[in-house]
C-alpha positions as CSV (number, residue, x, y, z in Angstrom):
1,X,24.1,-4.9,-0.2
2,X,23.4,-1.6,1.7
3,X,20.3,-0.3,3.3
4,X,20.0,2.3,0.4
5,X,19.7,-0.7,-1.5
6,X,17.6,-3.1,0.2
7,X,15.0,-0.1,1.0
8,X,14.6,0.3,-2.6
9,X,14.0,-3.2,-3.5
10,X,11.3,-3.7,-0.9
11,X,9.5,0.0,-1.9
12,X,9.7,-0.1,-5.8
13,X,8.1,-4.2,-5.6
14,X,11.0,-5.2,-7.5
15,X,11.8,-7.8,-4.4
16,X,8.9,-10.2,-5.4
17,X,10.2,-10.5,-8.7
18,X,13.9,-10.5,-8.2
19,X,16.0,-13.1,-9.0
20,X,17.6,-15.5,-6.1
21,X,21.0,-13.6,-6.5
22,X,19.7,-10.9,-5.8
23,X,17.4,-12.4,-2.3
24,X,20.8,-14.1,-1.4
25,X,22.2,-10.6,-1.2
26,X,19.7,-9.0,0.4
27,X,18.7,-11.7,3.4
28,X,21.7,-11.4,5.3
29,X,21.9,-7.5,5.3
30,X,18.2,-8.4,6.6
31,X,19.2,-10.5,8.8
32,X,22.0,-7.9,10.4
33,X,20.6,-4.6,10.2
34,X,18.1,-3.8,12.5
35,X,16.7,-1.0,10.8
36,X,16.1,-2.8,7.8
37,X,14.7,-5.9,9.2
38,X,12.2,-3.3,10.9
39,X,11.3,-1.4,7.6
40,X,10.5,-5.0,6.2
41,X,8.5,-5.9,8.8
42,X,6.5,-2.3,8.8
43,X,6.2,-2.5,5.0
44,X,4.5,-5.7,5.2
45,X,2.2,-4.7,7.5
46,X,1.3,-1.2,5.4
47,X,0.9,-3.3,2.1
48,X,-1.3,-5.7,4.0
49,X,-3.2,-3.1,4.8
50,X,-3.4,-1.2,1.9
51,X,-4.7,-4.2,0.0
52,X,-7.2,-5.1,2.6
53,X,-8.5,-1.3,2.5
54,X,-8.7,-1.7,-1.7
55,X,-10.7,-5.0,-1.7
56,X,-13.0,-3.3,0.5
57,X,-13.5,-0.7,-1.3
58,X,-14.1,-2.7,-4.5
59,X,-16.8,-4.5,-2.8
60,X,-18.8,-1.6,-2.1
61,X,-21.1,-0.4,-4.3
62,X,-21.6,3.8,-5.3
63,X,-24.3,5.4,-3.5
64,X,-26.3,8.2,-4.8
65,X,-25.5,11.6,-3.2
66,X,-27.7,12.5,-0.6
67,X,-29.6,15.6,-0.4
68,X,-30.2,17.7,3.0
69,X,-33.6,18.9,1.7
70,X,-35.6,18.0,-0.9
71,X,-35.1,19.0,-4.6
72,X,-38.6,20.8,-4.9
73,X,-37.6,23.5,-2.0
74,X,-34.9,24.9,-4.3
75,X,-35.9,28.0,-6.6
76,X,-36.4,27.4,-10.1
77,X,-34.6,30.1,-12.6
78,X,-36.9,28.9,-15.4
């Protein structure tokens, strides 16, 4: 496996689902390429992330949008 490879198996998500051939192949490139073992590591930590960032904003609930002034201080056209 090269790095072109293994780089697109940990950004397209197909890594989770691959088969163990395919993780045989790609844990010792891992384990001898240092650029790759850092793009793993840095990926993890951005998906972490990522999915931490979406749950919170799931939990939050829509506000209404806040005026400056009030409504009745605008002209009417009617």
């Amino acid at each position: 496996m090269n790095c072109q490879e293994f780089t697109f198996l940990h950004t397209s998500g197909q890594f989770e689902e691959a088969g163990w051939l395919t993780r045989l192949k790609a844990e010792p490139h891992r384990l001898i390429c240092r650029q790759c073992r850092n793009f793993a590591h840095n990926n993890a930590q951005i998906s972490a992330i990522l999915r931490s960032y979406h749950e919170t904003l799931q939990r939050l609930e829509p506000t209404p949008p806040r005026y400056s002034e009030p409504i009745s201080r605008y002209p009417s056209r009617f």
